[in-house]
PAMIDO-562348 format. One line per 5 residues: number of its first residue (from 1); their letters; for each residue x, y, z of C-alpha. Coordinates in pm, whole numbers, plus 50000, padded with zeros to 5 digits. Example, Ala and Ser with C-alpha at 12.3 -4.5 7.8 and 13.67 -1.06 7.14 Angstrom:
% residues 2
1> AS> 51230 49550 50780; 51367 49894 50714
//
This chain:
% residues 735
1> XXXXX> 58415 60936 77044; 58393 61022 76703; 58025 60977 76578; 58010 61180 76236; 58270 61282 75989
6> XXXXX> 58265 61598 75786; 58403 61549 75418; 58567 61856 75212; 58246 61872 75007; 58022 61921 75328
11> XXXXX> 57842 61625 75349; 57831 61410 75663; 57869 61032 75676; 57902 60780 75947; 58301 60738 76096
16> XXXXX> 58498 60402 75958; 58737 60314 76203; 58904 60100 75893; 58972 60417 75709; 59191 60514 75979
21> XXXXX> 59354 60247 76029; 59447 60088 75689; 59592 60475 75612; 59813 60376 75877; 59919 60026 75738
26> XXXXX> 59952 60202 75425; 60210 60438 75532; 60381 60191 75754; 60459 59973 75467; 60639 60198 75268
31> XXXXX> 60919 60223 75576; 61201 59968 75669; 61038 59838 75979; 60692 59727 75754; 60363 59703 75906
36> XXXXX> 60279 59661 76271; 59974 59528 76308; 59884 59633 76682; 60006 60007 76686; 59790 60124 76391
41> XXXXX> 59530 59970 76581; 59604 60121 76869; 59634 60466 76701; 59337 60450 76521; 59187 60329 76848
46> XXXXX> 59326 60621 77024; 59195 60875 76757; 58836 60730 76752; 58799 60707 77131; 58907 61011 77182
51> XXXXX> 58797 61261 76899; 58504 61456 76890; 58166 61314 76770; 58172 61538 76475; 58508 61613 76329
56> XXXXX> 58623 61707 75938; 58823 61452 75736; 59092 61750 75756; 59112 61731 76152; 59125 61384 76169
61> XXXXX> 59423 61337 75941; 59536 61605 76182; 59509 61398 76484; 59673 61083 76275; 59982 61306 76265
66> XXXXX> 60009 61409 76565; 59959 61061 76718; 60177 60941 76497; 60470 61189 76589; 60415 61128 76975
71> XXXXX> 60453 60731 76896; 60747 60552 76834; 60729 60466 76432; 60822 60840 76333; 60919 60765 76030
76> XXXXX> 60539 60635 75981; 60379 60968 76049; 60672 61149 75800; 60559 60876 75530; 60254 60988 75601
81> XXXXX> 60272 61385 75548; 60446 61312 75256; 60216 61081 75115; 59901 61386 75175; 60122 61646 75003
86> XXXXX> 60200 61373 74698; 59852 61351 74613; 59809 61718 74621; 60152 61769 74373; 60049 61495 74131
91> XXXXX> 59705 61639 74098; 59868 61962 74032; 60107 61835 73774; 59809 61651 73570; 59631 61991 73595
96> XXXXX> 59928 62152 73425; 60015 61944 73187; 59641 61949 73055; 59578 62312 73074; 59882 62351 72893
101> XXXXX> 59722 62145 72617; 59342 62356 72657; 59600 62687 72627; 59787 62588 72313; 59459 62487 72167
106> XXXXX> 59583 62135 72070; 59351 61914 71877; 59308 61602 72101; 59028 61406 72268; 58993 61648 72607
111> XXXXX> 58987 61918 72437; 58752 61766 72125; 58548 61554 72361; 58189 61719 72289; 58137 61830 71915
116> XXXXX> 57915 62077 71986; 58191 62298 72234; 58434 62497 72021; 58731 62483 72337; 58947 62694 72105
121> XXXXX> 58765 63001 72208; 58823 63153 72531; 58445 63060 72709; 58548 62754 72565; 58891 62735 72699
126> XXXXX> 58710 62801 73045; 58492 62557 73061; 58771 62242 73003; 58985 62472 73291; 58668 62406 73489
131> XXXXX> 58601 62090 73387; 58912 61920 73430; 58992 62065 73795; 58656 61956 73879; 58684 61586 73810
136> XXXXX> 58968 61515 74053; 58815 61667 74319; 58494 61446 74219; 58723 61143 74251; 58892 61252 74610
141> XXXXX> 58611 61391 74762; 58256 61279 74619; 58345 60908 74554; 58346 60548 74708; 58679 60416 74691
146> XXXXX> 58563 60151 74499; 58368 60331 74254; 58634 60553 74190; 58873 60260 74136; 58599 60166 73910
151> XXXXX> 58598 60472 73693; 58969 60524 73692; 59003 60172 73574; 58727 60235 73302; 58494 59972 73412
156> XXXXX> 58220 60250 73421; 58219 60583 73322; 58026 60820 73569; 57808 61101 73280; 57886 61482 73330
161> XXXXX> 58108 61430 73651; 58230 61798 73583; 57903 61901 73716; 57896 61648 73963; 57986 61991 74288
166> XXXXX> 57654 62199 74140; 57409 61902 74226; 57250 62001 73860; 57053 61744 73735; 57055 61612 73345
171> XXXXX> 56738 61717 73125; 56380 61821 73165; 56094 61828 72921; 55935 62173 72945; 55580 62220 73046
176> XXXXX> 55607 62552 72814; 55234 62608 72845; 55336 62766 73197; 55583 63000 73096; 55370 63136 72799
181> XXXXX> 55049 63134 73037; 55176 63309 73339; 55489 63442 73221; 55888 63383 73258; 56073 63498 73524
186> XXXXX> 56491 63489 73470; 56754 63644 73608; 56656 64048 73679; 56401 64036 73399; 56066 63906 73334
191> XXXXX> 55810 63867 73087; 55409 63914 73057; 55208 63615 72962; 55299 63606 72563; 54962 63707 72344
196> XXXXX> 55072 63635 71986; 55266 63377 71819; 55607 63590 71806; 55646 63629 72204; 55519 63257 72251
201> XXXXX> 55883 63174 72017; 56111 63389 72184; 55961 63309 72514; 56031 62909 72407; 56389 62998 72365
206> XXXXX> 56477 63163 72683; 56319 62896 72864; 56522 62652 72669; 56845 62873 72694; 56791 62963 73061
211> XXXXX> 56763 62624 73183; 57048 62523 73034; 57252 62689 73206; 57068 62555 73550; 57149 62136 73402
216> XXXXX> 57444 61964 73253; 57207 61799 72976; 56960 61855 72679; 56624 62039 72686; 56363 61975 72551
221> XXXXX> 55986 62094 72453; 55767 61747 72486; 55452 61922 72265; 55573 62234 72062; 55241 62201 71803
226> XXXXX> 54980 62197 72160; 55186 62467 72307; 55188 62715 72021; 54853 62679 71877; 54708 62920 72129
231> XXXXX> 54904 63185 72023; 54816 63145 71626; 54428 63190 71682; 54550 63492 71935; 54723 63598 71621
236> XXXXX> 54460 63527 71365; 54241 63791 71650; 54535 64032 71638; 54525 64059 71246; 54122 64060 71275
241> XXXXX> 54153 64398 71487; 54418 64520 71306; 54144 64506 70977; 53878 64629 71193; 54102 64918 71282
246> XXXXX> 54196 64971 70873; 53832 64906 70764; 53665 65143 71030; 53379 64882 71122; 53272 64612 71398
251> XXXXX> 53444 64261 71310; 53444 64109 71641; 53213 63826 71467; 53476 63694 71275; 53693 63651 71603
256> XXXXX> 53614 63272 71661; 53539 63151 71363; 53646 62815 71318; 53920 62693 71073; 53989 62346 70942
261> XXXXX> 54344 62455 70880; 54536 62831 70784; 54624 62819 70419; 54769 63109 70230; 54512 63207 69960
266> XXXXX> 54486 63444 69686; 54224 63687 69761; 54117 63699 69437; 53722 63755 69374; 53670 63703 69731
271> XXXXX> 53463 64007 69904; 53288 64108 70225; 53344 63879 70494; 53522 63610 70340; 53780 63857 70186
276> XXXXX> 53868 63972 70542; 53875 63646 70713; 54153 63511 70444; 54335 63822 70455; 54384 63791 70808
281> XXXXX> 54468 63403 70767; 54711 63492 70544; 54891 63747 70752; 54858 63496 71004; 55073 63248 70817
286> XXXXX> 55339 63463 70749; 55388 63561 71067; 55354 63212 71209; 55619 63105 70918; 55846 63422 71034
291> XXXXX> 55832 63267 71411; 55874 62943 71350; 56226 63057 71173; 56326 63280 71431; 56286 63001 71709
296> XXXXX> 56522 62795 71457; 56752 63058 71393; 56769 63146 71766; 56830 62781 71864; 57138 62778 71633
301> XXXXX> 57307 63145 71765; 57146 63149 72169; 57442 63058 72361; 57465 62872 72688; 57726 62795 72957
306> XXXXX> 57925 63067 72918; 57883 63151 72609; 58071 62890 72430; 57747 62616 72350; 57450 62668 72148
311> XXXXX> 57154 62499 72367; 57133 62112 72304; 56746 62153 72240; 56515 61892 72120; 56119 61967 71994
316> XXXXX> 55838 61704 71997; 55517 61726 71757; 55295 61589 71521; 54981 61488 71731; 54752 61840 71726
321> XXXXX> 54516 61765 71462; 54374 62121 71537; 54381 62417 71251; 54606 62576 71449; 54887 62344 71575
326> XXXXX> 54843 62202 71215; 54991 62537 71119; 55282 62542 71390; 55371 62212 71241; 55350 62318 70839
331> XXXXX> 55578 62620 70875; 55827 62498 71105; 55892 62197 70863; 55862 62469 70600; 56130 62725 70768
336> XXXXX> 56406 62372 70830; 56362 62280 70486; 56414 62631 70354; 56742 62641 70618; 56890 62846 70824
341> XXXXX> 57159 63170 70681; 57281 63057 70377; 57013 62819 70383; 57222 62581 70574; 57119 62296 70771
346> XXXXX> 57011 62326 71131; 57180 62174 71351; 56917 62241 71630; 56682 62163 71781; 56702 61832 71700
351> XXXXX> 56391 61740 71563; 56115 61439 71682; 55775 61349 71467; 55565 61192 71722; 55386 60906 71478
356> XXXXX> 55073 60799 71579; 54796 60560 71441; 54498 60749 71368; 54644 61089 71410; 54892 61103 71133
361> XXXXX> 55047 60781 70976; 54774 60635 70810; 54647 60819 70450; 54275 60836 70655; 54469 61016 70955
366> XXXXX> 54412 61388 70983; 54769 61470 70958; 54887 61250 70719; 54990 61498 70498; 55218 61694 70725
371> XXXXX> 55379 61333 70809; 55467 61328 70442; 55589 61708 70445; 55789 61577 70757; 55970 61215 70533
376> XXXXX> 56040 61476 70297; 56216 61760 70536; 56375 61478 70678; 56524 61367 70369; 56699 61669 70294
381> XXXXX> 56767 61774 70656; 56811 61515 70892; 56523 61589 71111; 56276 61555 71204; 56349 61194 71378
386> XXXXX> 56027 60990 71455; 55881 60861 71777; 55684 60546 71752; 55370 60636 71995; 55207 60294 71872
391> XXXXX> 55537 60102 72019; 55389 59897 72336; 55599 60060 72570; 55481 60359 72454; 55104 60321 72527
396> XXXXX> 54925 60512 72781; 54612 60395 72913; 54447 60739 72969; 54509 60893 72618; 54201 60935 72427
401> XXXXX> 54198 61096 72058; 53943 61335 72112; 54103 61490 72472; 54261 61847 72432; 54542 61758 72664
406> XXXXX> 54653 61410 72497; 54969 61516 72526; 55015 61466 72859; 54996 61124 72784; 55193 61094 72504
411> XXXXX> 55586 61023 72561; 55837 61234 72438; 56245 61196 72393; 56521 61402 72366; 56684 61393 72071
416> XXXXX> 56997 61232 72196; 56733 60901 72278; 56714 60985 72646; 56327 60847 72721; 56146 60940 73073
421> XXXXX> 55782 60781 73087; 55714 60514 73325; 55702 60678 73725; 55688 60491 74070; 55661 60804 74247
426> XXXXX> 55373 61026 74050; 55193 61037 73754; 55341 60803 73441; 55424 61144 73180; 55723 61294 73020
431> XXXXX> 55625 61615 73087; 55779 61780 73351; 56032 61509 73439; 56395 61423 73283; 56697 61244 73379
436> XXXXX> 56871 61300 73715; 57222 61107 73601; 57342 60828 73403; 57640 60611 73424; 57755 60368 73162
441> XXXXX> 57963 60037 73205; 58191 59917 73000; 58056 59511 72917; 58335 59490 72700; 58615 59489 72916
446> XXXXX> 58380 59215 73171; 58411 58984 72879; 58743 59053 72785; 58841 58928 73116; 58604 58613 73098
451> XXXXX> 58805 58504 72761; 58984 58270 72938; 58739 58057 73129; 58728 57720 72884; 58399 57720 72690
456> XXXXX> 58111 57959 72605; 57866 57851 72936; 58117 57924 73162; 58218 58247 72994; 57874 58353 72978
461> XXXXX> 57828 58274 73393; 58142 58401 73505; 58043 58735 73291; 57657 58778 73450; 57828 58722 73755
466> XXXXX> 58082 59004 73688; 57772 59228 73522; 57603 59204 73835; 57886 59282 74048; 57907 59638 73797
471> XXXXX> 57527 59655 73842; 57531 59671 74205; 57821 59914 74203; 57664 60146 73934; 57324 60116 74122
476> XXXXX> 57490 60234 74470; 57657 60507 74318; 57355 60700 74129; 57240 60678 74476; 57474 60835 74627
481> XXXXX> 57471 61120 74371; 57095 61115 74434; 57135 61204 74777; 57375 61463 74752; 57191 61595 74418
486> XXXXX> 56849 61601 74633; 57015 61881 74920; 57042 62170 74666; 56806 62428 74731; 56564 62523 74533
491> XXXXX> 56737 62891 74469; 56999 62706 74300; 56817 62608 73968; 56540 62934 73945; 56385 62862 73682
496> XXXXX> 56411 62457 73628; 56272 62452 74002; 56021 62691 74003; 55804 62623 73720; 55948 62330 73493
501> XXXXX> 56006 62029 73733; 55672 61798 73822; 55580 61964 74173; 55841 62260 74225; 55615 62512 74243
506> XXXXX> 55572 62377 74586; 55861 62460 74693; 56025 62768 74834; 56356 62947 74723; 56516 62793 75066
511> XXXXX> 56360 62426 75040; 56604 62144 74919; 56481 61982 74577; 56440 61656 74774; 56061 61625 74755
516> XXXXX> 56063 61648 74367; 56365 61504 74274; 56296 61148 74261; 56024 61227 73985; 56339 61183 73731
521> XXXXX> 56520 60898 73641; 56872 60731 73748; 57022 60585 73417; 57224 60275 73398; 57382 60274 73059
526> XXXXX> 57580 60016 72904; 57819 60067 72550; 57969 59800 72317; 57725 59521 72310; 57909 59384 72000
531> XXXXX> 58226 59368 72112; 58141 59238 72437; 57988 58925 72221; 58205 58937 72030; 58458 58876 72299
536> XXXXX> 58247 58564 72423; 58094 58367 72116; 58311 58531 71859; 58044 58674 71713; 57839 58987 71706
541> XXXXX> 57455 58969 71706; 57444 59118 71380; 57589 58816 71231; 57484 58524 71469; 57153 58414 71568
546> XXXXX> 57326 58295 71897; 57501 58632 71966; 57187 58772 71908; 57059 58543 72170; 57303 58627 72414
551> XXXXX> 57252 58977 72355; 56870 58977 72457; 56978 58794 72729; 57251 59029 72911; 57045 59354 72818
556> XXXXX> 56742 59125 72966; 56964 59057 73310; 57025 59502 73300; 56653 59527 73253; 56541 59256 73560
561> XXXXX> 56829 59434 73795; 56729 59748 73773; 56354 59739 73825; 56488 59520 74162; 56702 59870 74231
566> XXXXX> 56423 60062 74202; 56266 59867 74498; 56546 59832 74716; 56679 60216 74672; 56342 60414 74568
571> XXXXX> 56375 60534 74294; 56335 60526 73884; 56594 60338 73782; 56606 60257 73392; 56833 60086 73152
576> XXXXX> 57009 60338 72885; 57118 60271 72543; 57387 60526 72616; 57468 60784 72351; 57832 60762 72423
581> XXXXX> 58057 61056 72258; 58371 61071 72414; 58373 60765 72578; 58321 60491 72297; 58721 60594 72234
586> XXXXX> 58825 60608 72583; 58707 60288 72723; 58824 60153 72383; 59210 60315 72466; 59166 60191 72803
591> XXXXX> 59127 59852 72690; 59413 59843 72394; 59679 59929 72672; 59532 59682 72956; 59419 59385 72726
596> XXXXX> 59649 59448 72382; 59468 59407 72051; 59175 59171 72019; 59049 59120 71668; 58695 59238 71613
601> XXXXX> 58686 59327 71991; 58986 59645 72037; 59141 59649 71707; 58967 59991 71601; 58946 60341 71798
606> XXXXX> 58578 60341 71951; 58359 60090 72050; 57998 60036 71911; 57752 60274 72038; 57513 60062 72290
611> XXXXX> 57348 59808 72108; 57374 59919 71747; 57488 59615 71507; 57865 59802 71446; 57887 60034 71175
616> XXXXX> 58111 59882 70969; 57854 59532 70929; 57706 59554 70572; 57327 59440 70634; 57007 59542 70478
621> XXXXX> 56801 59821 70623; 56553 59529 70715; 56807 59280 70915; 56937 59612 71108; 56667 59665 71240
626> XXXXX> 56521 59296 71299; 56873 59272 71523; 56826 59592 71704; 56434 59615 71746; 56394 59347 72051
631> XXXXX> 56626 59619 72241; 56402 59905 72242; 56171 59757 72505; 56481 59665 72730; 56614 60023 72730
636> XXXXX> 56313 60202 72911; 56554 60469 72947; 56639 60567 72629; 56713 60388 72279; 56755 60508 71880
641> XXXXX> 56776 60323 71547; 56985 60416 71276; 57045 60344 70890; 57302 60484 70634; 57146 60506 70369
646> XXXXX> 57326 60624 69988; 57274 60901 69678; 57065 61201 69728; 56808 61145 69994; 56611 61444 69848
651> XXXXX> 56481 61279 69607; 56364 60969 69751; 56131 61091 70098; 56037 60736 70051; 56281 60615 70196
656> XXXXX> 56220 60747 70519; 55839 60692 70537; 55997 60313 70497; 56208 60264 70799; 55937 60458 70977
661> XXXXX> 55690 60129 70847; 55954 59921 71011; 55962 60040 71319; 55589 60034 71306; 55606 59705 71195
666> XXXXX> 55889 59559 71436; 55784 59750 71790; 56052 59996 71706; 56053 60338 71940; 56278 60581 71801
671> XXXXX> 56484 60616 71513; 56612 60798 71211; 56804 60804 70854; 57116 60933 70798; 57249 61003 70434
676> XXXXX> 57559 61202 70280; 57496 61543 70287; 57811 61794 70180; 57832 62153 70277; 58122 62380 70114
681> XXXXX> 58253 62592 70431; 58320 62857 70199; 57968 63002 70042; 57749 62723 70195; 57647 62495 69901
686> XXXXX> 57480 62175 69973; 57456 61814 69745; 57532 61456 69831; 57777 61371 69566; 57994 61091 69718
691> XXXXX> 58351 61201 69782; 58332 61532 69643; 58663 61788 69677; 58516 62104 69500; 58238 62300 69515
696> XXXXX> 58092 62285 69131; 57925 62659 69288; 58226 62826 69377; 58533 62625 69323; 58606 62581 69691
701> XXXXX> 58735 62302 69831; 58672 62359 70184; 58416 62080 70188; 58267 61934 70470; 58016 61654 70509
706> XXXXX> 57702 61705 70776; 57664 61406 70990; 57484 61261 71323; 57782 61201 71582; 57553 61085 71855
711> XXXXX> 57142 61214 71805; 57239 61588 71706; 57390 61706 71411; 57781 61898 71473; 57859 62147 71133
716> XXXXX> 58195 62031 71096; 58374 61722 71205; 58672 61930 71252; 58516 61896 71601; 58478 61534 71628
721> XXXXX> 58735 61369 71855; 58936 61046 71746; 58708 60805 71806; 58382 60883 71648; 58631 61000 71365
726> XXXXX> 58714 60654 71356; 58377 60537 71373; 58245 60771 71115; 58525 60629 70819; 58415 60290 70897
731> XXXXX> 58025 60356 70862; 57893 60183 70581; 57548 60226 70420; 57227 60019 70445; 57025 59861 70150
//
């Protein structure tokens, strides 16, 4: 009797007997004679009875043949062969038809659906190949039947199911203290432990490279000022011996003097000891400064996956009050403001001022000044983003101002918003941990379909009943991908599980990742809050008090189900503002050809990002982000605010110390300005003059405008598929 069924991906599952048998029915009623009830019974019967107790899907459908031939519905078992090689043709005329697209290089949303993947090039080129072979197998193979009818139908879309096969797992934070303290081991090479400021950068950006091409997400450094400090006093030694060495005497009493911060000085009248000691503090700058812009420059030409995709890296700081991390901090804000090449923008890493009471917000705080430097780098270059640490979410009962190691306590984001923090199953950090998966539903489309019922209460019920339907679905399926993510061995992802992951340096080469995998989190996103309320009170919570209460009140629902999820399934389950891409056009195209055109609900190309008031709403800066500030502490798993804002943001840094006070003021987490910002292609000129078509420094008028498609920065929105072009003409700016 069969016991145990093999699937084509190697995982085994408990036998249905209904599988069986309603592939039978299924068959049958595509012949004259219809459906008979008692033989596919009696088949399937037949098969199960008699089968081994652990057989492959492929035997099995065997054995339905061959039963099927040897009864007397022949016809049944020839509908039934042809039906198994259909499925196989049609998947391979889909995979022609795109590939043919990926070859001609065609501008269209597969082949434009992540901004920061040129698919024109040939790594490129490979990687949609790969990608869009992978998914169907995902769907036949790795899926529920009724969470792929689900995604197919684009009720939810399941994050990065490309990478679905590897088991690979989304983001980590890095504990980079490890890799610079003991060393980096990747591929056939290996480094010492780094001893100057130099090796600790380069060291940074293998780590970041290296593990991207172990994860299908971001990475990210959770304390880049703590980490590097070290290595600018080992520095500050360095140039000390080097003097010793040039002046011919003994200097080793200058080694650990202490330093209230590393300023470049003129030497001036300065003599004896005092001469030396700035000397070396000034050498020490440069070559922090130098360092700082290499790890920049390399984060903008290291490529990943192939070769096609600069590393989607993201660097927290702003909390070492120390001389030292003080002067990590000064010169990497320095080197982005400068730029990067022809002192262009940077597109990474994306950027994230940790702001913190007491530490550096205040005009009292230590590193108040460097928060200012940071409003006014920010202004002109987009980053760095800021981190609310005073947020009530974000509080930590262990941090203390005067411990060494506060950051361990301190939470840290990727750039994109994803947030890791809060931890049933170890200690509550960021460091260490990221996201396992995510997968997003589509709450428009459950209202859409609710548009009928006859007033606003029994929309509203009929809809939480239909959200929690989706939740339960979306819930099971992380799950599943849980368990068959937590079977990869520990080989698999060398460096991420060896030294980055909370607890993998217990594990061996051979172990599965099983015992440390549950430190992440399982993401259940959700994308088009305003259109879904719109679609229910006519409204969108940017422009109705009662939207606004409905709002609060579904993303309230999200928040209650999945801390139940997390008890009933065991793990860290967490609601996601999700940073959709791709996918606020193709639920949104979805949609147009199922329900036709709603006004205010399909009538454009994209759907608003999570639960942003849409970007075409003219509001004040204020009112934004009144609307959007209760959210934050209902999307444990990740949130961001954002503001247009107009004219030349260089010259007003104000501006952004502002919306940080907001978010201070209104429990705000994580957000960031955006303002125009035009780049000419041709010799790299930057200004913000609205709607400009030549370049007043060369005459070119390949012009381009920087802007934020998701959390990162993409150099040219000749990238940008249909949708968030779409999006991006409609965004107006903030007063």
């Amino acid at each position: 009797m069969i016991q145990k069924v093999i699937k084509r991906d190697g995982r085994t599952v408990d036998f249905n007997f209904n599988k069986i048998e309603d592939a039978i029915r299924k068959a049958m009623a595509q012949t004259e004679k219809g459906v008979d009830a008692i033989l596919a019974a009696t088949v399937a019967d037949k098969i199960a009875k008699n089968g081994d107790a652990l057989m492959s899907v492929e035997a099995i459908q065997d054995r339905v043949e061959e039963e099927l031939m040897d009864s007397e519905r022949k016809e049944v078992a020839r509908v039934y062969i042809s039906y198994r090689n259909s499925r196989t043709i049609a998947r391979r005329a889909k995979t022609r038809e795109v590939f043919e697209e990926i070859i001609g290089a065609k501008k269209n949303d597969i082949t434009r659906e992540n901004a920061n993947m040129n698919a024109d090039t040939p790594a490129g080129m490979m990687m949609k190949f790969a990608s869009e072979t992978t998914k169907p197998f995902v769907d036949d193979y790795l899926l529920d039947e009724d969470v792929r009818a689900a995604a197919k139908n684009g009720y939810i879309h399941i994050h990065d199911k490309d990478y679905y096969p590897t088991k690979s797992l989304t983001c980590v934070q890095h504990p980079l203290n490890t890799i610079l303290q003991h060393g980096l081991k990747a591929a056939h090479a290996e480094s010492r432990p780094a001893k100057r400021i130099e090796t600790a950068s380069v060291q940074a950006c293998i780590s970041l490279e290296t593990a991207q091409n172990e994860m299908h997400g971001g990475q990210a450094i959770p304390a880049l000022d703590f980490y590097f400090a070290p290595y600018v006093r080992l520095t500050y030694q360095e140039e000390i011996r080097n003097l010793e060495s040039y002046e011919g005497k003994d200097l080793s009493h200058l080694m650990n003097v202490e330093f209230t911060d590393y300023l470049k000085k003129d030497l001036g009248d300065l003599t004896g000891d005092e001469r030396i000691k700035q000397q070396a503090v000034n050498r020490t700058v440069g070559r922090v400064h130098q360092a700082m812009e290499a790890f920049i420059h390399n984060m903008n030409t290291i490529h990943s996956r192939g070769g096609n995709q600069v590393v989607f890296s993201s660097v927290n700081y702003g909390t070492d009050t120390s001389a030292e991390g003080r002067c990590v901090m000064r010169e990497l804000l320095h080197s982005t403001y400068e730029g990067v090449g022809n002192h262009a923008t940077a597109i990474f890493p994306i950027q994230i001022w940790k702001k913190k009471r007491g530490v550096n917000y205040l005009p009292t705080d230590p590193n108040y000044d460097l928060y200012q430097l940071a409003c006014k780098v920010s202004a002109r270059r987009f980053f760095p983003n800021f981190l609310n640490l005073d947020a009530s979410y974000n509080y930590h009962e262990l941090w203390r101002p005067d411990d060494p190691e506060r950051y361990l306590y301190e939470v840290a984001t990727m750039g994109c918003r994803t947030r890791v923090f809060d931890n049933r199953f170890g200690k509550k950090t960021s460091i260490g941990r990221g996201n396992i998966s995510f997968t997003t539903i589509n709450i428009v489309a459950l209202a859409i379909e609710c548009m009928s019922e006859p007033n606003l209460d029994r929309r509203v019920e009929v809809f939480m009943l239909r959200l929690n339907e989706m939740l339960e679905l979306v819930a099971k399926q992380l799950h599943q991908r849980f368990e068959f993510q937590k079977t990869a061995l520990a080989k698999q992802f060398p460096l991420v599980m060896s030294c980055l992951w909370v607890g993998a340096e217990k594990l061996k080469p051979t172990d599965t990742i099983a015992s440390v995998i549950n430190q992440g989190t399982l993401g259940i996103g959700f994308i088009g809050l305003a259109e879904c309320l719109i679609a229910l009170c006519g409204h969108h919570h940017g422009e109705s008090d009662e939207a606004q209460k409905l709002g609060l009140k579904i993303i309230s629902f999200m928040k209650k189900k999945v801390g139940e999820f997390s008890d009933r399934y065991q793990h860290n389950y967490s609601v996601l503002a999700t940073p959709a891409e791709g996918l606020s056009g193709r639920f949104t195209r979805i949609d147009k050809k199922r329900y036709g055109i709603i006004p205010g609900v399909t009538d454009k190309d994209y759907y608003t990002n999570s639960n942003h008031v849409p970007v075409y709403y003219k509001c004040s800066i204020r009112h934004k982000a009144e609307v959007e500030a209760p959210y934050h502490d209902l999307t444990g798993g990740g949130h961001i605010f954002y503001v247009e804002i107009d004219g030349d943001a260089t010259h007003n840094p104000e501006t952004i110390s502002k919306v940080v006070d907001l978010m201070d003021e209104l429990n705000m987490g994580y957000g960031s300005v955006n303002h125009n910002r035009n780049r000419c292609m041709d010799c790299g000129h930057e200004d913000a003059i609205e709607n400009e078509q030549v370049c007043p420094e060369c005459g070119g008028h390949n012009i381009d405008r920087l802007q934020r498609i998701t959390g990162y920065l993409v150099g040219t929105t000749d990238r940008w598929n249909s949708g968030k072009l779409a999006e991006l003409k409609d965004r107006v700016t903030h007063s």
